[in-house]
C-alpha positions, 0 to 999 in steps of 0.5 A: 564469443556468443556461439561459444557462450551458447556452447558454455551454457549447454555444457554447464546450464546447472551453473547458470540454472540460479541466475535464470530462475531468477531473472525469470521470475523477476520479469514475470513480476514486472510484467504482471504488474506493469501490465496492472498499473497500464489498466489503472489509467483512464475511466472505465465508467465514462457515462452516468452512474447514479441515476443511469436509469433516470430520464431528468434529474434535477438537482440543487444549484451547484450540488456535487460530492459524495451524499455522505459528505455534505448532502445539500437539499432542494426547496421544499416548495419547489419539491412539491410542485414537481411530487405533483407533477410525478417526479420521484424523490430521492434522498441520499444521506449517511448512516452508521449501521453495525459494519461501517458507514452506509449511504441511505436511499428510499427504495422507490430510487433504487431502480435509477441505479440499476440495482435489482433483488438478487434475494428477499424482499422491497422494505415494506415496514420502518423497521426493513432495510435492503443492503446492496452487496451483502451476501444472501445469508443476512437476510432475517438478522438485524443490522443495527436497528433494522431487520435486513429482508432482502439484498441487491448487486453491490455497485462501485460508487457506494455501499447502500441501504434502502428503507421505505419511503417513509422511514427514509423521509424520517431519517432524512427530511430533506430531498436531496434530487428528484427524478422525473420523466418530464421533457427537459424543457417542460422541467426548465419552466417549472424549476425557473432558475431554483434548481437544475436540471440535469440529462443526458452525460450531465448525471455524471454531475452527481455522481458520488464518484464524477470522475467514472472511477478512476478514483477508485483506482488510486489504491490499486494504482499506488500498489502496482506502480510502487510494486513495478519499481520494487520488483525491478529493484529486488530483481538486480539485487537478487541477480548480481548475488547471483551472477557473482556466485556463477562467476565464482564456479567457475573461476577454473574455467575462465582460467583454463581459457586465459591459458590456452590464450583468451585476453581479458577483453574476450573474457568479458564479453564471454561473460556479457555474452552469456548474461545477454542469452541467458537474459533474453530466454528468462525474459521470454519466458517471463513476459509468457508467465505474466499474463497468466499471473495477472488473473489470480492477482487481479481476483485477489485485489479485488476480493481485498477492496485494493481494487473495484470490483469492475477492475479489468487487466486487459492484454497490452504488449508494451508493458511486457515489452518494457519487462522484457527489456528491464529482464535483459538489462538486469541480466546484463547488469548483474554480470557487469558487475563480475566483469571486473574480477572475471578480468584478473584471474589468472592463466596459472590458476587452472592448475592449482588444486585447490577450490577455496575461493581466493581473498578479494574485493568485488569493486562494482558490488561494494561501490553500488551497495556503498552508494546506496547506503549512503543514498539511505542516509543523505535521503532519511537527512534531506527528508527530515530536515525539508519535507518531514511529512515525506515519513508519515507516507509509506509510498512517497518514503518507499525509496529510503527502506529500499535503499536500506535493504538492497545496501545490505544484500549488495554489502554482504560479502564484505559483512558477512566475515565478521558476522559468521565469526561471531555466529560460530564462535562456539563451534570453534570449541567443538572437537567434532569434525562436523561443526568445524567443517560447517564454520569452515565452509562458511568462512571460505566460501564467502561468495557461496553463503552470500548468494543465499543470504542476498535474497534472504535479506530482500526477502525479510528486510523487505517485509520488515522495512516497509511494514515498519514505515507503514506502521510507524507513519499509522502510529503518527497519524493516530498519536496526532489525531489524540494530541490535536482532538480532545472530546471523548465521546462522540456520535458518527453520521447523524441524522437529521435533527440529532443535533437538535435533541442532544444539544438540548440536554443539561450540561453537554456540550455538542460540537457538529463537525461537517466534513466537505470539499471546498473550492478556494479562489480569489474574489476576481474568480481565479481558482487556487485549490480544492480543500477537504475541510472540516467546518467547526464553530469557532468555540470549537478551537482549544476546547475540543481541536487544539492543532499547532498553529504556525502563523496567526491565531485561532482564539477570537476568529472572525465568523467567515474564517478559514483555517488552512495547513502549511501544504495549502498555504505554500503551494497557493501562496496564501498568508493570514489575512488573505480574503478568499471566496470558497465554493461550498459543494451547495453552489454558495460562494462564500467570503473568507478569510484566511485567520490561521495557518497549522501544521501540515496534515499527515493524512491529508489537508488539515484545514477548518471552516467556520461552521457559520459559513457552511450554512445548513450543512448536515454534520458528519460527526458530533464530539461531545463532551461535559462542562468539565471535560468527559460526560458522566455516566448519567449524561452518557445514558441521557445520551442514548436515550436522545439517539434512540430510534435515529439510526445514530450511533454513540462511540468514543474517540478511542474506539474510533482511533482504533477502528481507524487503526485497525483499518489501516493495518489491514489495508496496510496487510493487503498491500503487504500481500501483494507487495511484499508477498510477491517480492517474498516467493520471488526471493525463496524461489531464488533460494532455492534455485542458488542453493540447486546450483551450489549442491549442483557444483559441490558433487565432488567435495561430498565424494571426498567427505564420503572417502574420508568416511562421512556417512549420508546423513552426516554430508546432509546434515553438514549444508543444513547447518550450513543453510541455517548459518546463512539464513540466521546471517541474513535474517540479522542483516535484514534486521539492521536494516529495519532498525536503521529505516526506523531510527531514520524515520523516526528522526524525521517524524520528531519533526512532525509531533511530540514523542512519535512511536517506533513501530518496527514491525517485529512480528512480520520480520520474524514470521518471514525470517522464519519462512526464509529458514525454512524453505532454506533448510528444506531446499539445502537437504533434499538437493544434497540428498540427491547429489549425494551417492551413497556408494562414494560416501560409503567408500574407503 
């Protein structure tokens, strides 16, 4: 059977030319990005990164995290000591300037970076700063206070600015490390225990990133992995619409075969025999596409920060060896789902005359899409009523909108009768030939239409589903974040001693918030976890954070407490009262207790520390507010005045929710991109190809509307209303997609917070719809064009 399956394919290769393209193109997907999700894992960056240059570092005594976090500073006499002797200070400490966060350096460190002038000049006045990374043209224009007079290379670890050595000190007062080019054990005398001294591969200690970047990868590690899985999904959803309609075009054939004596079981593998070849090549020839894919896509994650600038994609051969299989299996799978009806036509149908498509179910396709709708809502239900958090994270409820969409486009046949009836009902009341033939067409050739409208409804409800769930969960977090946090003003990354001039103002109040990571453990030394904290006083709670205790109670807390969320309660065991021992990023290990437990974070832990606790700690963020709830004008401008010429920045809480939001949604659109964009030229470029095929095996109906006296443009016109008919029908299917994935993400977030938004990503759904139409309209008229001869259509 597989030499006459070769022979069937060389015959009739424009049959199978939809199937091929898109199997092809399915395998250059999963090739590409499994080659990117296998060069996500290890650590590029195994040594120092900081102070690579640096000979010794010395460093106070369990000091480790990121210097915008909680910055911990060295004895000022053993600071002295060790300026005497050469060492070179280095501070490290956050600030806001006009684009976002930096981390200030004096410039006398930059070198322990490897940063080097690619334009301009050192700072040599207060007012000066040099910006890494940042593009040349800055040079001579203000970024916040500071004039910007030179650039250098950007590095991974961190977005920095540096300052004379001066304003630097007046910024930060605190020494945070030094570096000296003393003998290890010479330093060890003159530290005697105060601080440590750090050489070698122990720099990676300090490090704002310790792990050597594989942090940085996480982005670039979710995207590929989610986008592996989805193209593999998309790829049998798109073959089996694929492979049903071939199988159709056929049906005369197969039967002419059962005539002449072939038994069902040969059959069968007639067709297994073709899907295995024609798997095989298009996976081929996928595997071969994928590497060139990787370079462009690889440029653009790193131009979009979904991936650090080092991010190389090398050239394995085991991920395009398991592209290569998934291609095959889902040639293989696609057909199988044929086989059932391929088995039941009969010997006596070669003779009939007609081409209509026969009345009947296809079992395979309606059992898999009534699986998988039914997985949708079991999923959406067991998410809702156990682990509601589930919804408020696009990547770890990515299952239930793919459920969805690939339902729909499995189901179409089956939908799309009553939806074409209703959508050319008025073409009914025509008494033109023209529109009755279009609803004709449709209706008749049900597997015809739903082979374009498949890929439409992976392509737009793809888009639309999963923009909603991203939109949706970003809508919670922020809805949260405004029930929970109360202050309306406050000032982001101050410096030190800002605190200090705006608590002695009349009438406001200053809450300090220090954000860190901690290390929980038991008294005996037993580690349970590492938690992103926040340190508050204990004043803090019902004033200016109001979150939803579950367990225990955050009035009158004791001064070592420790707030923790119901993730870190039950994944460590803990209860109120519990006494634990907490690991600040200074080296203290200070007692605590466990005086509440809150509701689950959505964006991560939601856990609180007693300021007290956290010791001398810099805050990352003051909330102010009034005796009487927001500041007045006249405290907002004594406000301003205290934050002059600090480098601190006075904002609003809402201003911060919206910059956050607007964060969100564009790495939510840079994901998109890569995601969705790739799924969505896969599913055009599918469209295209089914409807080359079906023109391809209609030349004898456009012959016969040409004796009848149609004229060229009259047959073109025809499959465009056609065309347009399937992609409206599609683009409706995909939407009832996107509205049931909101409705059930929604009944899982009413779990979560009172009143959560619905966010159906509307514009996005119909801008793809809108692509979707046309690629459709444009691919059904030029091939028609071209099929149709105008000497036939002009014949009588």
């Amino acid at each position: 059977m597989l030499r006459l399956a070769a022979a069937t394919l060389r015959q009739r290769w424009t049959s199978f030319l939809g199937a091929f393209v898109a199997l092809a193109l399915g395998t250059t997907m999963i090739g590409t990005m499994a080659l990117v999700l296998t060069a996500t894992f290890g650590t590029p960056h195994p040594g120092p990164q900081r102070f690579r240059e640096a000979g010794a570092v010395v460093a106070p005594v369990g000091f480790a995290g990121h210097p915008m976090k909680a910055p911990a500073v060295l004895d000022g006499e053993l600071v002295g000591q060790l300026l005497a002797a050469g060492a070179v200070a280095d501070r490290s400490f956050p600030l806001h300037l006009d684009d976002g966060e930096v981390t200030g350096h004096p410039w006398s460190s930059a070198a322990f970076a490897g940063y080097r002038l690619r334009a301009g000049r050192a700072p040599q006045a207060p007012g000066e700063t040099v910006l890494t990374g940042a593009d040349p043209q800055l040079i001579g224009r203000q970024a916040g206070r500071y004039r910007v007079v030179g650039v250098v290379e950007g590095r991974w670890f961190e977005r920095a600015a540096f300052f004379t050595d001066a304003e630097a000190q007046r910024l930060s007062p605190g020494v945070n490390t030094l570096v000296s080019d003393l003998p290890a054990e010479r330093l060890n005398a003159l530290v005697a225990g105060r601080a440590v001294v750090l050489t070698g591969q122990d720099r990676t200690r300090i490090d704002p990133d310790d792990t050597g970047g594989a942090q940085a990868l996480a982005n670039a590690q979710a995207m590929a992995g989610s986008t592996t899985g989805l193209a593999a999904c998309v790829a049998v959803f798109v073959v089996v619409a694929t492979f049903a309609f071939a199988t159709e075009q056929r049906r005369r054939e197969i039967a002419l075969l059962r005539l002449v004596g072939a038994a069902p079981r040969q059959v069968r593998r007639l067709v297994l025999g073709e899907a295995a070849l024609i798997g095989t090549a298009a996976a081929l020839l996928g595997c071969a596409l994928a590497p060139v894919a990787v370079g462009p896509l690889r440029s653009w994650m790193v131009r979009h920060d979904v991936a650090p600038s080092w991010f190389e994609v090398p050239l394995r051969p085991l991920p395009l060896l398991v592209a290569f299989a998934l291609g095959v299996v889902a040639a293989l799978a696609g057909s199988a789902a044929t086989l059932v009806r391929v088995s039941v036509i009969r010997p006596a149908e070669a003779l009939r005359e007609s081409a209509v498509e026969r009345p009947g179910r296809v079992p395979v396709r309606l059992l898999l899409g009534g699986l998988l709708l039914v997985g949708a809502v079991v999923a959406g239900a067991v998410i809702a009523s156990g682990e509601p958090y589930l919804a408020a994270n696009v990547r770890k409820y990515q299952a239930v909108p793919v459920l969805y969409v690939g339902a729909f486009a499995l189901l179409a046949p089956v939908l799309l009768p009553p939806l074409v009836r209703a959508l050319t009902w008025p073409l009914r009341r025509s008494a033109k030939a023209g529109p009755m033939l279009v609803r004709e067409n449709v209706l008749t050739e049900r597997r015809r239409t739903a082979a374009t409208v498949a890929p439409i409804v992976v392509a737009v409800g793809l888009v639309g589903t999963l923009l909603t769930v991203q939109h949706s969960a970003d809508a919670a977090l922020l809805a949260r974040q405004r029930q929970e946090v109360h202050a309306t003003d406050l000032v982001r990354a101050p410096g030190g001693g800002v605190a200090e001039r705006l608590a002695g103002l009349p009438n406001v109040r200053v809450t300090p918030v220090t954000s860190m990571n901690v290390k929980i453990g038991t008294a005996e030394g037993e580690q349970l976890d590492s938690l992103r904290v926040q340190a508050v006083p204990a004043a803090a709670f019902g004033r200016t954070f109001t979150p939803v205790v579950r367990a225990g109670s955050v009035d009158a807390l004791p001064a070592d407490f420790l707030v923790i969320d119901e993730h870190a309660a039950e994944s460590d065991g803990l209860a109120v009262g519990d006494r634990l021992v907490a690991l600040l990023p200074t080296g203290v290990r200070a007692p605590v207790v466990v005086a509440a437990v809150v509701a689950r974070g959505l964006g991560g832990d939601d856990a609180y520390l007693s300021a007290s606790v956290a010791g001398a700690a810099q805050p990352t963020t003051l909330y102010l507010d009034g005796a009487s709830g927001r500041l007045s004008d006249g405290q907002l401008d004594a406000v301003r005045d205290a934050l002059a010429e600090t480098g601190a920045q006075l904002t609003t809480q809402e201003a911060v929710l919206a910059q956050e939001r607007a964060k969100a949604a564009q790495q939510a659109d840079n994901a998109a991109v890569v995601v969705l964009g790739i799924a969505l030229a896969y599913a055009l470029i599918s469209v295209a190809g089914t409807l080359a095929m079906a023109v391809a095996g209609r030349r004898r109906e456009f012959a016969l509307l040409g004796l009848a006296g149609a004229v060229r443009r009259q047959i073109v016109t025809v499959v465009a209303a056609e065309a347009a008919i399937a992609a409206l029908a599609g683009t409706l299917l995909a939407g009832a997609a996107a509205v049931l994935t909101a409705l059930t993400q929604h009944a899982a977030l009413a779990h979560l917070l009172t009143g959560p938004p619905l966010a159906v990503a509307w514009p996005q759904l119909t801008a793809t719809a809108a692509l979707c139409a046309a690629v459709t309209l444009a691919t059904a008229a030029l091939c028609t064009a071209r099929a149709v001869r105008p000497a036939a259509t002009r014949a009588q």
